[in-house]
DOVEXVO-586259 format. One record per residue: chain; x, y, z of N, C-alpha, C in turn. Coordinates in pm, 1 decimal. Layout:
<rs>
<r A; <X; Y; Z>; <X; Y; Z>; <X; Y; Z>>
...
</rs>
This chain:
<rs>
<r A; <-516.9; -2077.9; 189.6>; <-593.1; -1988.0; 272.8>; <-502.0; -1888.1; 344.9>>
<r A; <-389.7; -1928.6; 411.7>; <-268.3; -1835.2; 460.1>; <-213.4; -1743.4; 347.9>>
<r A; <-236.3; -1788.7; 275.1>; <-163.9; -1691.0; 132.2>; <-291.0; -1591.7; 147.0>>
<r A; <-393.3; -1591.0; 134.3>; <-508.8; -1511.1; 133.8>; <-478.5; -1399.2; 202.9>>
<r A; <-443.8; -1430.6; 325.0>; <-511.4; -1374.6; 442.1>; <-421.7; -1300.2; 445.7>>
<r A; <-276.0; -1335.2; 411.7>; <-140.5; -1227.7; 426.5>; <-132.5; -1121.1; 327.5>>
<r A; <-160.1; -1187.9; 176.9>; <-211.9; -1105.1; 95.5>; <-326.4; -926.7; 174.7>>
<r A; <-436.0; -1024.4; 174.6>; <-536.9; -930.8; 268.5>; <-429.2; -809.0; 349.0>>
<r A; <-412.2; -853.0; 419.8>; <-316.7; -787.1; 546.6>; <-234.7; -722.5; 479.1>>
<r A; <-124.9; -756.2; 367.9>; <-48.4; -650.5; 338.0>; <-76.2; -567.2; 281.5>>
<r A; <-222.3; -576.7; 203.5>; <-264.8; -466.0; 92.7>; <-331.3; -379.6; 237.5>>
<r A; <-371.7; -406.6; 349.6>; <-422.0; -293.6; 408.3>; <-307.0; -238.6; 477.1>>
<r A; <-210.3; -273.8; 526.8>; <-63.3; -204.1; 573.6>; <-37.7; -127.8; 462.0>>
<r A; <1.1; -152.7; 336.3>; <28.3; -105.2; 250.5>; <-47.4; 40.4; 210.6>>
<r A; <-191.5; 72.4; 258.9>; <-279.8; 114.8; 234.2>; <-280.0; 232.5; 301.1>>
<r A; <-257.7; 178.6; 434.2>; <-209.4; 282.1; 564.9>; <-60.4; 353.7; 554.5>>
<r A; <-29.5; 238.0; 506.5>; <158.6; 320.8; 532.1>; <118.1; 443.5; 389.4>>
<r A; <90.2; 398.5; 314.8>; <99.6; 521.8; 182.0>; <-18.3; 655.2; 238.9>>
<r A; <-117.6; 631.0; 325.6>; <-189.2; 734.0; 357.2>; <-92.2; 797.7; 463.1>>
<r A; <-99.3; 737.3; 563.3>; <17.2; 807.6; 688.5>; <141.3; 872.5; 630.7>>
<r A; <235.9; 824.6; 515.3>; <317.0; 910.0; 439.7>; <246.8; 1031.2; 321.7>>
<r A; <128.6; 979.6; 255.7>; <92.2; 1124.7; 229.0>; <49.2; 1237.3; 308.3>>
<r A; <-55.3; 1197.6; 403.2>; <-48.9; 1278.6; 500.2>; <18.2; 1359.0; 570.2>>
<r A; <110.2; 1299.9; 628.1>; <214.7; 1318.4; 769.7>; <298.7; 1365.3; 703.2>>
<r A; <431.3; 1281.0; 655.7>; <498.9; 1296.9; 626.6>; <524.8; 1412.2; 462.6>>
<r A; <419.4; 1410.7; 402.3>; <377.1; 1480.6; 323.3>; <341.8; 1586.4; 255.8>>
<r A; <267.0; 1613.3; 440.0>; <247.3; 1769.2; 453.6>; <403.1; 1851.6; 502.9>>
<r A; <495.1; 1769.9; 531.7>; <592.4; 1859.7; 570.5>; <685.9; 1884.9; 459.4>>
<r A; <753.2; 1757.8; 449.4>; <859.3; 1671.8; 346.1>; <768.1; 1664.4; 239.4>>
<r A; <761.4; 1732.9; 126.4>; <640.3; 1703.2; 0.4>; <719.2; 1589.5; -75.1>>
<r A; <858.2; 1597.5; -95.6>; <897.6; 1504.1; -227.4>; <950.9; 1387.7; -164.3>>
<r A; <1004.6; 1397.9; -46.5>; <982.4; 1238.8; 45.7>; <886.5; 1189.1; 77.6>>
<r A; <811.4; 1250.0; 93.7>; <669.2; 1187.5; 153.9>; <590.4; 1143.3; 60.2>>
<r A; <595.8; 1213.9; -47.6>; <472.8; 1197.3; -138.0>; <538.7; 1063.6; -241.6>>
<r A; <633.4; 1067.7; -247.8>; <737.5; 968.0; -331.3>; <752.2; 814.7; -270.6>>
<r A; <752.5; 812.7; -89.2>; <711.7; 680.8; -51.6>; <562.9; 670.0; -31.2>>
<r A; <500.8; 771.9; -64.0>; <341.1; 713.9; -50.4>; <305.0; 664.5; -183.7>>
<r A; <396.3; 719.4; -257.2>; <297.4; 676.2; -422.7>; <384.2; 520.7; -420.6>>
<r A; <488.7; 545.7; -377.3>; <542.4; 393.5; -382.6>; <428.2; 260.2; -329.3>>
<r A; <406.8; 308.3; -199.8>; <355.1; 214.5; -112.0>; <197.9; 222.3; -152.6>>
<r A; <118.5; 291.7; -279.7>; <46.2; 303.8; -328.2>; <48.5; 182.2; -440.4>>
<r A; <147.3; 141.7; -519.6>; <165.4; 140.5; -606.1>; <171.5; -36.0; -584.8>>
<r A; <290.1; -33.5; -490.4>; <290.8; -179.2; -410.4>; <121.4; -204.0; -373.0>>
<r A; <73.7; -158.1; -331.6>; <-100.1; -186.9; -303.9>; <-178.7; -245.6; -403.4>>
<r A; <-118.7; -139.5; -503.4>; <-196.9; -193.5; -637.4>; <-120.4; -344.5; -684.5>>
<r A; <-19.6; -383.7; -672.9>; <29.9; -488.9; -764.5>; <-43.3; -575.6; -655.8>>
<r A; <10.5; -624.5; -479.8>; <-67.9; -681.8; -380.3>; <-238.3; -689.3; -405.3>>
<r A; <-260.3; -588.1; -458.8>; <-434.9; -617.2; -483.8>; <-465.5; -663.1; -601.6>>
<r A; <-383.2; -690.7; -708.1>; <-349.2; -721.5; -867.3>; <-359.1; -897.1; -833.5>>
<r A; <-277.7; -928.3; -694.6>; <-220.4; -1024.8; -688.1>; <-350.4; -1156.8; -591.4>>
<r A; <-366.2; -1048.1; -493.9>; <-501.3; -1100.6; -434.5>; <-620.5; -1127.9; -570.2>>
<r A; <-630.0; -1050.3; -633.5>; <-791.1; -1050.9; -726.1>; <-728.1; -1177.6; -804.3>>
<r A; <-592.8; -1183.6; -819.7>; <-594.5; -1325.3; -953.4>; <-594.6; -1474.5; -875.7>>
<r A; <-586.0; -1457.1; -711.1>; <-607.3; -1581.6; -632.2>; <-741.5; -1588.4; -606.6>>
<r A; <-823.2; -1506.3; -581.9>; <-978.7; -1535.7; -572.3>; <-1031.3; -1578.7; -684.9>>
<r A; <-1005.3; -1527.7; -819.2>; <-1062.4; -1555.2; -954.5>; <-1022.9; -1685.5; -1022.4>>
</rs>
């Protein structure tokens, strides 16, 4: 159940940090910003890859 819940939690940090760097950091810095958002996008996706195969 702790595995769940951290899971949970990091895919929405993860979620935020890649919006707040496309955004923010993004609109100024395009190839820094946009380069750790797709990262921290990307990490989201494997974290949510990872959550869906513990519920299933």
């Amino acid at each position: 159940m702790a595995e769940l819940v951290f899971l949970a939690a990091s895919l929405l940090v993860l979620l935020i940090l890649g919006y707040v760097f496309w955004g923010g950091v993004g609109s100024k810095r395009r190839d820094i910003g946009r380069g750790f958002a797709v990262a921290a996008f990307g990490l989201a996706a494997y974290v949510g890859n990872m959550l869906y195969d513990k519920l299933t």
